[in-house]
N, C-alpha and C positions, 0 to 999 in steps of 0.2 A: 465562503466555500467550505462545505461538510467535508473532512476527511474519512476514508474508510480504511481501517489499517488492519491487517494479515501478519501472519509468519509466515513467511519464504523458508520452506524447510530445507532449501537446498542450498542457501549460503548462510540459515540457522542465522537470519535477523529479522526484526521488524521492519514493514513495509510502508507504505500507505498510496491511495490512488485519491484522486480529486475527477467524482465521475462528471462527466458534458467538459471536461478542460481544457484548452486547446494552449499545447506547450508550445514554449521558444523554436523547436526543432519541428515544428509544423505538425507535430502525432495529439489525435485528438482521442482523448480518453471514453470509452465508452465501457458497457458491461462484454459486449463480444469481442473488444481490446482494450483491456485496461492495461494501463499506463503505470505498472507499479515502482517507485521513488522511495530509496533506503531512509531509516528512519532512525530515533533512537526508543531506547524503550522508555524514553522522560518525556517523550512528545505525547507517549497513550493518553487518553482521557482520566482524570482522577475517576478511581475503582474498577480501571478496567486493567489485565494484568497480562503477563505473553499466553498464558496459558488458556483466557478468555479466547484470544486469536483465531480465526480458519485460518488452515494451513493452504499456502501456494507454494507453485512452482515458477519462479520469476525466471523467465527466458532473455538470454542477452539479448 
């Protein structure tokens, strides 16, 4: 499973989504709902950094 990770500029953390994923809570992640899941900035991929990031807005 490829992760795709973002800054959430609204709670100012790293993200990440796992697109086609179908969570424990029955929400299946897609590009027209993704599913974004708080992160640390030590999960990013070696060379990639927050500033690399697109910025989201993660809605409760």
């Amino acid at each position: 499973m490829d992760r795709i990770f973002a800054w959430d500029d609204h709670r100012s953390q790293v993200v990440y989504r796992i697109p086609g994923h179908t969570h424990k809570d029955g929400r299946e992640d897609s590009d027209l709902a993704p599913v974004w899941l708080p992160a640390e900035e030590t999960d990013l991929p070696e060379g990639v950094s927050v500033g690399d990031l697109r910025k989201v807005k993660v809605e409760e």
